[in-house]
C-alpha positions as a Markdown table, in Angstrom:
| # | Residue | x | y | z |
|---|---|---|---|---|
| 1 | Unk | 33.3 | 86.2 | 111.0 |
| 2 | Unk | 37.1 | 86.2 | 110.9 |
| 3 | Unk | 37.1 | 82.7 | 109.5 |
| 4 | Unk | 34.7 | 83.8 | 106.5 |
| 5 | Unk | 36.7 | 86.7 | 105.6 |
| 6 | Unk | 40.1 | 84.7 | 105.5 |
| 7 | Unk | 37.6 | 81.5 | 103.2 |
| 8 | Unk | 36.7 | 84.7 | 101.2 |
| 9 | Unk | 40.8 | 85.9 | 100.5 |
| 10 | Unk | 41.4 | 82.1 | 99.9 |
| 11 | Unk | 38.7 | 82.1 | 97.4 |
| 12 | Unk | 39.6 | 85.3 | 95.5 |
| 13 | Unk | 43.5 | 84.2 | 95.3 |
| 14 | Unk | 42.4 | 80.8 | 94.4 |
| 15 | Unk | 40.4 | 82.5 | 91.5 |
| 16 | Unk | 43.8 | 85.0 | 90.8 |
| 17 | Unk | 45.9 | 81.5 | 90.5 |
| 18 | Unk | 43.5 | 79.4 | 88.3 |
| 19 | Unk | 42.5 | 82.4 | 85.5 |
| 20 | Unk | 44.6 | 84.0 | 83.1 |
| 21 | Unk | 47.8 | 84.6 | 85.1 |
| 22 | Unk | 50.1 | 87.3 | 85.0 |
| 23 | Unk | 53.7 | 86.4 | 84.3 |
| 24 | Unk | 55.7 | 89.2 | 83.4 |
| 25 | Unk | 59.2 | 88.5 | 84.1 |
| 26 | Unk | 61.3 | 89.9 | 86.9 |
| 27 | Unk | 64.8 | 90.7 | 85.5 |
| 28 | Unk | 67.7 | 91.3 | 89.1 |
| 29 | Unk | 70.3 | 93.5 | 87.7 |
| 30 | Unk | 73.8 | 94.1 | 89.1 |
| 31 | Unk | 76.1 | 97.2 | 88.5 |
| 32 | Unk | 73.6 | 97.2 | 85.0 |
| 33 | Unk | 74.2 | 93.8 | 84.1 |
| 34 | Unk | 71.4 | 91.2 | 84.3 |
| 35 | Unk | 71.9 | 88.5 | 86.2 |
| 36 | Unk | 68.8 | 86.6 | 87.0 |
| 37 | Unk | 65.6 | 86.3 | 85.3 |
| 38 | Unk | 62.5 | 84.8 | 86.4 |
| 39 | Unk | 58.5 | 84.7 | 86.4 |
| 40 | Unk | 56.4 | 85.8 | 88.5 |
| 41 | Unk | 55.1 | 82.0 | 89.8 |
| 42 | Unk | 58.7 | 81.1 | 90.6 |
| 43 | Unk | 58.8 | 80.6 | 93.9 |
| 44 | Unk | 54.9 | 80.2 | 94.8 |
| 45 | Unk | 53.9 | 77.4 | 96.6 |
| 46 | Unk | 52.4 | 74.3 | 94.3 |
| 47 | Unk | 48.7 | 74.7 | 95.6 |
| 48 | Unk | 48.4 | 78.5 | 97.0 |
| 49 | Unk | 50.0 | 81.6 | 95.0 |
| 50 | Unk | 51.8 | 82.1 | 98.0 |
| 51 | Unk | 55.4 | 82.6 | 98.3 |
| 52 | Unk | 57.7 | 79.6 | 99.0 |
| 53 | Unk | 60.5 | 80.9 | 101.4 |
| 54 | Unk | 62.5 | 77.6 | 100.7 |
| 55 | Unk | 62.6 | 78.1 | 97.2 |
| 56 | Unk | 63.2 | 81.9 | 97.6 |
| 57 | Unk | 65.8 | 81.6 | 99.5 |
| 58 | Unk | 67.5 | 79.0 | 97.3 |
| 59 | Unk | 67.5 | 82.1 | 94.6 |
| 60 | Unk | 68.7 | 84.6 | 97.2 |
| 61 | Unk | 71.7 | 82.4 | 98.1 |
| 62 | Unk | 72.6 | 82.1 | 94.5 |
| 63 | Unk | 72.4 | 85.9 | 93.8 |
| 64 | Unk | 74.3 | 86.6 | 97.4 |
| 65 | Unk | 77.3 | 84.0 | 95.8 |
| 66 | Unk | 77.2 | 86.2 | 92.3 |
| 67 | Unk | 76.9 | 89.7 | 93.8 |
| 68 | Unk | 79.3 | 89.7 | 97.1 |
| 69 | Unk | 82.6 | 91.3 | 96.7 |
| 70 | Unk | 85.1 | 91.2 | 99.7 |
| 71 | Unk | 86.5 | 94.0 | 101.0 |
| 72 | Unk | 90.1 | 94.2 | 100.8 |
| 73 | Unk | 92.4 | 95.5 | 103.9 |
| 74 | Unk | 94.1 | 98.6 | 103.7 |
| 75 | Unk | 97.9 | 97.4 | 103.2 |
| 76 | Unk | 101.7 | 98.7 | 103.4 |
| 77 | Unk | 103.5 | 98.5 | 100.3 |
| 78 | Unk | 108.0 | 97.9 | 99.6 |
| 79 | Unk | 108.2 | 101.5 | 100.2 |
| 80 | Unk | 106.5 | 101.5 | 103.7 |
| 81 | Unk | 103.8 | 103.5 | 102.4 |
| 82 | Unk | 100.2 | 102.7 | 103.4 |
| 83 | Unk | 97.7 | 101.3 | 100.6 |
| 84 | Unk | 94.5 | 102.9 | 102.1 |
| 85 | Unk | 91.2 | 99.7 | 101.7 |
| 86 | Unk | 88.4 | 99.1 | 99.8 |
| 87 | Unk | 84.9 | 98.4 | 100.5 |
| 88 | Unk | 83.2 | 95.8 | 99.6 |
| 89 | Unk | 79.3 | 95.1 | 99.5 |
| 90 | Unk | 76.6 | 92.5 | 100.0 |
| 91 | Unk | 73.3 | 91.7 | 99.0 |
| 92 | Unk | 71.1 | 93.2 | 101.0 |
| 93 | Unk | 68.2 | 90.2 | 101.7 |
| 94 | Unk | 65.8 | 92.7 | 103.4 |
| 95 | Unk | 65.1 | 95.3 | 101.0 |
| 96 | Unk | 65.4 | 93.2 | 98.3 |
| 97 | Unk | 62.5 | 90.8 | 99.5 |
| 98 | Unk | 60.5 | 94.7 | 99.9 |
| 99 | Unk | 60.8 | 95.0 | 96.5 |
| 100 | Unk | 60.1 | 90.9 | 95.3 |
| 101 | Unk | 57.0 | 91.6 | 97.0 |
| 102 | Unk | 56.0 | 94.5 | 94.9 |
| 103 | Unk | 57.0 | 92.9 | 91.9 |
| 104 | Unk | 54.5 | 89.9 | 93.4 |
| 105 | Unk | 51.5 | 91.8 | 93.7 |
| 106 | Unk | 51.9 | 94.4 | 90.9 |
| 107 | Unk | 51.4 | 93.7 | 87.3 |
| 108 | Unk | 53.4 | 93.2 | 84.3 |
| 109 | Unk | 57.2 | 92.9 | 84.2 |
| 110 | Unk | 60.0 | 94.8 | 86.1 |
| 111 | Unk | 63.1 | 95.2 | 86.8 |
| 112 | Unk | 65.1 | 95.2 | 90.2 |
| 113 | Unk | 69.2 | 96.1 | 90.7 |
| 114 | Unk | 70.2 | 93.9 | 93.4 |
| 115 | Unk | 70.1 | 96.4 | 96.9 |
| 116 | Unk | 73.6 | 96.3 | 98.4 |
| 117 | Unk | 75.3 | 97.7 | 101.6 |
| 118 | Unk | 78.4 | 98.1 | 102.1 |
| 119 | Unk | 80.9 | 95.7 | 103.8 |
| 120 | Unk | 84.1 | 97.5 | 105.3 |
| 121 | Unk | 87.8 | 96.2 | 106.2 |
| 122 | Unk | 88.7 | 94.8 | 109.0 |
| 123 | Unk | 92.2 | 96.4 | 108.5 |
| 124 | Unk | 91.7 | 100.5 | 107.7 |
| 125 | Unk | 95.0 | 102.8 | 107.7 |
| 126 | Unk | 94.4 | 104.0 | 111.0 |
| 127 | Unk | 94.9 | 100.9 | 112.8 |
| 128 | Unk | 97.9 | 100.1 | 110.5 |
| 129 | Unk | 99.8 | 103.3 | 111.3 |
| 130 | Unk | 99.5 | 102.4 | 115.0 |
| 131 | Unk | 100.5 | 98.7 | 114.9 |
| 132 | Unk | 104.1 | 99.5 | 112.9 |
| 133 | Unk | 105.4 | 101.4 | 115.9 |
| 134 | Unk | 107.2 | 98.8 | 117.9 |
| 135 | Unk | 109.0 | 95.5 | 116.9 |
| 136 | Unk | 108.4 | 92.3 | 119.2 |
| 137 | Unk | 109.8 | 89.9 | 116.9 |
| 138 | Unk | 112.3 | 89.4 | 114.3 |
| 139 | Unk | 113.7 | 86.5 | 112.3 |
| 140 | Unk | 115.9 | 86.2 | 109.0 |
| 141 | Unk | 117.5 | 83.5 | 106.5 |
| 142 | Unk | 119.2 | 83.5 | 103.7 |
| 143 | Unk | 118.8 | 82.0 | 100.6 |
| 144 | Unk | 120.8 | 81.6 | 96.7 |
| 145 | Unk | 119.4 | 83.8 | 95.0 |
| 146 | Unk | 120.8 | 82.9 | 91.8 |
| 147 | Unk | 118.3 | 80.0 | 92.1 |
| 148 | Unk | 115.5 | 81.6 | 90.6 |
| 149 | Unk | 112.6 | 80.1 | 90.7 |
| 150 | Unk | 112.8 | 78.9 | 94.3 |
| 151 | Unk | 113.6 | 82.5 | 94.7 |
| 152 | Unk | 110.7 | 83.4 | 92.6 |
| 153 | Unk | 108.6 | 81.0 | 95.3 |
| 154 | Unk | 109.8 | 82.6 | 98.6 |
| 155 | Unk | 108.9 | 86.2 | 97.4 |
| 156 | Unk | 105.5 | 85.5 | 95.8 |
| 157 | Unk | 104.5 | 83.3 | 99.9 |
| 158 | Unk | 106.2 | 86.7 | 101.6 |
| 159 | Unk | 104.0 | 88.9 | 99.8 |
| 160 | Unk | 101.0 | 86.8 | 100.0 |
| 161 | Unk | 101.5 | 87.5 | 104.4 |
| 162 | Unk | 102.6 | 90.6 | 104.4 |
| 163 | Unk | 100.8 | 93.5 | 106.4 |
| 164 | Unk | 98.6 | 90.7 | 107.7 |
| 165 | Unk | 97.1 | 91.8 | 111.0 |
| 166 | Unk | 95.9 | 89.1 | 114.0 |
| 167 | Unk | 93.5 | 90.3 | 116.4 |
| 168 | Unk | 93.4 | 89.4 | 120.2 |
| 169 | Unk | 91.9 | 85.9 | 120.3 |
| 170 | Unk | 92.4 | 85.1 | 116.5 |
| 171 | Unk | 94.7 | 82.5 | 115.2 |
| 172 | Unk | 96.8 | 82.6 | 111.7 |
| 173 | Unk | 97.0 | 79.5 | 109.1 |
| 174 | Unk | 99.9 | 80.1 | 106.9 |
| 175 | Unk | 97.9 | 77.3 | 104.7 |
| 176 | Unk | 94.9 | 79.3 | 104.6 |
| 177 | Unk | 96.6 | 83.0 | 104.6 |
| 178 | Unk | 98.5 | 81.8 | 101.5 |
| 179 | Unk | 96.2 | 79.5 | 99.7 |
| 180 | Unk | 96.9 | 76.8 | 97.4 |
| 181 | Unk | 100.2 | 76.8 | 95.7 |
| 182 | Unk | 99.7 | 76.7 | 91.6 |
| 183 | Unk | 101.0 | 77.5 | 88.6 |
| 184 | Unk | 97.9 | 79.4 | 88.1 |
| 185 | Unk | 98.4 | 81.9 | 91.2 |
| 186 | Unk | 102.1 | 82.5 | 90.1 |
| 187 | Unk | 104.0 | 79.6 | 91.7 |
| 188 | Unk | 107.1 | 77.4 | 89.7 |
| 189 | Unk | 108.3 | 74.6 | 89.6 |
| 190 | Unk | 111.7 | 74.4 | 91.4 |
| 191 | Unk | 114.0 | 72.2 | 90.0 |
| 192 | Unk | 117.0 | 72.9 | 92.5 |
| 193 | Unk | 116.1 | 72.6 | 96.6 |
| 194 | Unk | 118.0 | 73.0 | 99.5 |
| 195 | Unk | 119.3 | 70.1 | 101.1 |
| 196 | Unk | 116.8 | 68.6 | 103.7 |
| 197 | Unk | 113.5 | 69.6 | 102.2 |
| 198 | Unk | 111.1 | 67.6 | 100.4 |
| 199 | Unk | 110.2 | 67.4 | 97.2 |
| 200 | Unk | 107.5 | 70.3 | 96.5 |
| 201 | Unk | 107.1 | 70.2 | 93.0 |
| 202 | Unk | 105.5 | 73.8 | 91.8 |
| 203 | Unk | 106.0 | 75.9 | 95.0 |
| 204 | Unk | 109.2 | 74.8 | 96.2 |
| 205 | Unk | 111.2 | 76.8 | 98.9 |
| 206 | Unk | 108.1 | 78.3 | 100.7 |
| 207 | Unk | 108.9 | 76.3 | 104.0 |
| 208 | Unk | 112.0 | 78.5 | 104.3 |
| 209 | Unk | 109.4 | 81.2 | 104.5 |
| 210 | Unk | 107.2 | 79.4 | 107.3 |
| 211 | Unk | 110.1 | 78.5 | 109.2 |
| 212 | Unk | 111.3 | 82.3 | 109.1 |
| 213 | Unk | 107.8 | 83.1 | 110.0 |
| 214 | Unk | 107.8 | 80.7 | 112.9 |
| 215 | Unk | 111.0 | 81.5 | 114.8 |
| 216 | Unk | 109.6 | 85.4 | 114.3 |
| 217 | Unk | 106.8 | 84.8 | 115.7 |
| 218 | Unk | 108.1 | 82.3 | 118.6 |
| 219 | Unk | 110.4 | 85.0 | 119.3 |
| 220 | Unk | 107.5 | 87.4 | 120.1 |
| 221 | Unk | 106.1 | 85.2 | 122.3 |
| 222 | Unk | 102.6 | 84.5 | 120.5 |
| 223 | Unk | 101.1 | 80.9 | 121.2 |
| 224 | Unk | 102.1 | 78.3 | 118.9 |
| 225 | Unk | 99.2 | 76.1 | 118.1 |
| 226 | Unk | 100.5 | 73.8 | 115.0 |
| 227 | Unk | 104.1 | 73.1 | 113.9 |
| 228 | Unk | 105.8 | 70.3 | 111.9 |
| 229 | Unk | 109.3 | 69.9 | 111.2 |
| 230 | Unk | 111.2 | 68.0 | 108.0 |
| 231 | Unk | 112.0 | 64.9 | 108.3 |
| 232 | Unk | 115.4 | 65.9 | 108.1 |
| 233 | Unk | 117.5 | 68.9 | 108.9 |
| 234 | Unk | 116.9 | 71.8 | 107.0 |
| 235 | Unk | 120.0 | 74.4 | 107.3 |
| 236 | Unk | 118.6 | 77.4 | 106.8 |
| 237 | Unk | 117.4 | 77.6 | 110.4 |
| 238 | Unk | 119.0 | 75.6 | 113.4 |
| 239 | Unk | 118.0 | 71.9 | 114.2 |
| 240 | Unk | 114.5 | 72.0 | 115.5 |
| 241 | Unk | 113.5 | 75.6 | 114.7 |
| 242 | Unk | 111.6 | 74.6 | 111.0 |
| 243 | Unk | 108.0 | 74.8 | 110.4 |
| 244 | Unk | 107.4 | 72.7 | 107.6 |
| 245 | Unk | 104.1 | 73.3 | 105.2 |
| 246 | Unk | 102.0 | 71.1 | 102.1 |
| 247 | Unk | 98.5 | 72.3 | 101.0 |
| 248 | Unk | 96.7 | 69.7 | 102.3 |
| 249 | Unk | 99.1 | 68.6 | 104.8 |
| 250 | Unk | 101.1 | 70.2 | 107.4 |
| 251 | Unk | 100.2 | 73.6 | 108.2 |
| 252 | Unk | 101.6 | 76.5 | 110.5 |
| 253 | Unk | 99.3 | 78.2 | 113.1 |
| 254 | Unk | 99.3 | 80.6 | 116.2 |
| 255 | Unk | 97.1 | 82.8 | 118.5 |
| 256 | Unk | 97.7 | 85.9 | 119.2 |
| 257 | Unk | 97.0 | 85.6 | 123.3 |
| 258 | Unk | 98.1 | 89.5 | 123.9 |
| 259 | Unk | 95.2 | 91.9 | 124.8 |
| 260 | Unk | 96.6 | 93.9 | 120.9 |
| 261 | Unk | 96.4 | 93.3 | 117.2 |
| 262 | Unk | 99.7 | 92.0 | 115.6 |
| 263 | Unk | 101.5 | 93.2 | 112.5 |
| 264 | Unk | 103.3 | 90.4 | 110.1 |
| 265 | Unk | 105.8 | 92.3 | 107.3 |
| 266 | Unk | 107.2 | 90.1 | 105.2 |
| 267 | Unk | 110.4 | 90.9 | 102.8 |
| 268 | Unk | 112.5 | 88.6 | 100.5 |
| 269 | Unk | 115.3 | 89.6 | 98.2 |
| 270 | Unk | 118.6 | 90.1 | 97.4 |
| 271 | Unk | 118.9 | 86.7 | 99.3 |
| 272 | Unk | 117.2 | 87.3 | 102.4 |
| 273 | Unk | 113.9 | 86.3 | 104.1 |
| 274 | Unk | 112.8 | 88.5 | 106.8 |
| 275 | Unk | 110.1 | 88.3 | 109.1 |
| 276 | Unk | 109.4 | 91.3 | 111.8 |
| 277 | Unk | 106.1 | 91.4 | 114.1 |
| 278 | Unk | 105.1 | 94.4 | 115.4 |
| 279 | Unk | 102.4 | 95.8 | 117.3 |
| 280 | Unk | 101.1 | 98.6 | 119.2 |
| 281 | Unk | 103.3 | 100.8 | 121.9 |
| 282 | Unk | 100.5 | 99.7 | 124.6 |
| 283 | Unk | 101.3 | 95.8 | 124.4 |
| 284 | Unk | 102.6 | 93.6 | 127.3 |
| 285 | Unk | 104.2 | 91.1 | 125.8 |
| 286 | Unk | 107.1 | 88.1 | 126.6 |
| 287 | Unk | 109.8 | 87.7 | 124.0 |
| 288 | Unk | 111.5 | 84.3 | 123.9 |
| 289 | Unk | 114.9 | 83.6 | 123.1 |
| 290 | Unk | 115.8 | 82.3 | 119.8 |
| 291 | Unk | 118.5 | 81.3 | 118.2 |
| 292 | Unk | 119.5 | 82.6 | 115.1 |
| 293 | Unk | 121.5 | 81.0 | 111.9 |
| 294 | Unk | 124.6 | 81.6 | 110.4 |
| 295 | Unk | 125.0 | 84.0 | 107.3 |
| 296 | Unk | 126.6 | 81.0 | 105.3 |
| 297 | Unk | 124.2 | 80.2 | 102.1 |
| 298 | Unk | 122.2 | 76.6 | 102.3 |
| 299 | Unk | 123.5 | 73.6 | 100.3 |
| 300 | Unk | 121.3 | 72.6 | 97.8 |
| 301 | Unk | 120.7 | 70.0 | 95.5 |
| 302 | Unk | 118.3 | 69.1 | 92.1 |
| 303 | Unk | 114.9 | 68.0 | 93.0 |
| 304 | Unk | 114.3 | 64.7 | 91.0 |
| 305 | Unk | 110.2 | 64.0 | 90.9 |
| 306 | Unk | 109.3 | 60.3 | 91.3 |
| 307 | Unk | 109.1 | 57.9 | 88.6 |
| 308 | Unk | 105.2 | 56.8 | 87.7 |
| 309 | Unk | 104.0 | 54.4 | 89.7 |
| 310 | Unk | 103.0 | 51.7 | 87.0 |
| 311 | Unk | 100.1 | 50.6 | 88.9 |
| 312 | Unk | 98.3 | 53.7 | 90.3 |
| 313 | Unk | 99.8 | 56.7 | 88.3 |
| 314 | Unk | 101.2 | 58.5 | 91.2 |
């Protein structure tokens, strides 16, 4: 008997799909803007009115990418005062494939705002307050600051790793913590470099703040898993102590092997670059010897981009 009565429910939905079907449109709204719109038959299968979870979740993934909205990490500003986080949200799959199906089965059109829940920081106040309360590393170099937009550079890459926090196990890409160097996310052009380094183009100087960052963080003891230095000297750090940095090309990583979180604060100005890591008073860690570099200014010299290669353009 249970074979007739599922041949009967095939037979009735069969009848459902081939007569005058219903298809009221399904509009997905987001903070009370509409954002997709779509029959009813969208994602039924091609023979049975029956949902196609392939072709749903194609739609899903698309309204996930349009709706998501990352949480940001609470933050210590130039005054020393903590920025308290935000929340962010995503979509939430399982309530919102409750309500497809009650659009499905239901008559006429409707409307649906997307179902979110809430994503939180990794970062919250709390855990900031207690990583600034003791210094395991410190580094520092100096840098003309009458040289402006190399200037310009160095602030804009300390800013983008300040109050950066690494969790046991993690690891830290200055590449991927800073992201791509443009003129679009605020970078120049610098048309006057110090001695040593290599031509940058827009984003020039920011290796003066990975090397600061590196012989910080060496000097804290925290595992260095990726380090490349100029192909010549730099002199705003000692021979051998540069970390060198190109999107797409060299990058600067560590772990943090301790069994606590790690604090980055980043400054530059008035000359400076400063790097200090910090962490919590409960951390057992082994600080290395580093040296440091003189107070004397970097030579520098005008960058001169290549001539066009005549054959490829480069």
């Amino acid at each position: 008997m249970k074979w007739i009565s599922m041949a009967c429910l095939l037979f009735k939905l069969l009848q459902d799909h081939d007569g005058d079907q219903d298809h009221g449109m399904l509009t997905i709204t987001h903070e009370g803007k509409s954002i997709s719109n779509l029959k009813r038959d969208a994602h039924n299968t091609l023979v049975f009115p029956l949902l196609d979870m392939e072709k749903y979740n194609r739609w899903v993934n698309e309204l996930d990418l349009k709706t998501y909205k990352e949480p940001l990490n609470a933050r210590i500003d130039g005054n020393g005062q903590i920025i308290s986080g935000q929340n962010g949200y995503m979509l939430n799959r399982r309530e919102l494939l409750k309500q497809y199906y009650a659009y499905l089965y239901s008559g006429g059109t409707a409307s649906i705002e997307a179902p979110m829940y809430p994503v939180y920081p990794k970062v919250d106040t709390e855990l900031l307050a207690s990583l600034r309360t003791k210094p395991i590393g410190y580094y520092v170099t100096y840098y003309n600051a009458n040289n402006t937009d190399r200037s310009h550079n160095i602030a804009l890459a300390a800013k983008a790793i300040d109050s950066t926090v690494i969790f046991p196990g993690e690891s830290f890409s200055f590449n991927r913590v800073v992201g791509i160097r443009t003129a679009g996310r605020g970078y120049r052009r610098a048309t006057v470099i110090v001695r040593g380094e290599l031509s940058e183009g827009v984003g020039g100087g920011i290796c003066q703040v990975s090397s600061t960052l590196f012989n910080a963080v060496d000097r804290a003891g925290l595992h260095i898993v990726k380090r490349y230095s100029h192909s010549r000297h730099v002199p705003y750090v000692p021979p051998g102590r540069d970390a060198t940095v190109s999107w797409g090309g060299p990058d600067f990583e560590f772990d943090n092997a301790y069994n606590q979180p790690v604090l980055i604060r980043a400054f530059a100005g008035n000359g400076s670059m400063a790097v200090s890591i910090f962490s919590s008073d409960v951390i057992e860690y082994l600080p290395k010897k580093v040296p440091s570099i003189s107070y004397r200014l970097p030579e520098e010299v005008r960058d001169i981009p290549p001539l066009p290669n005549p054959v490829n353009g480069e």
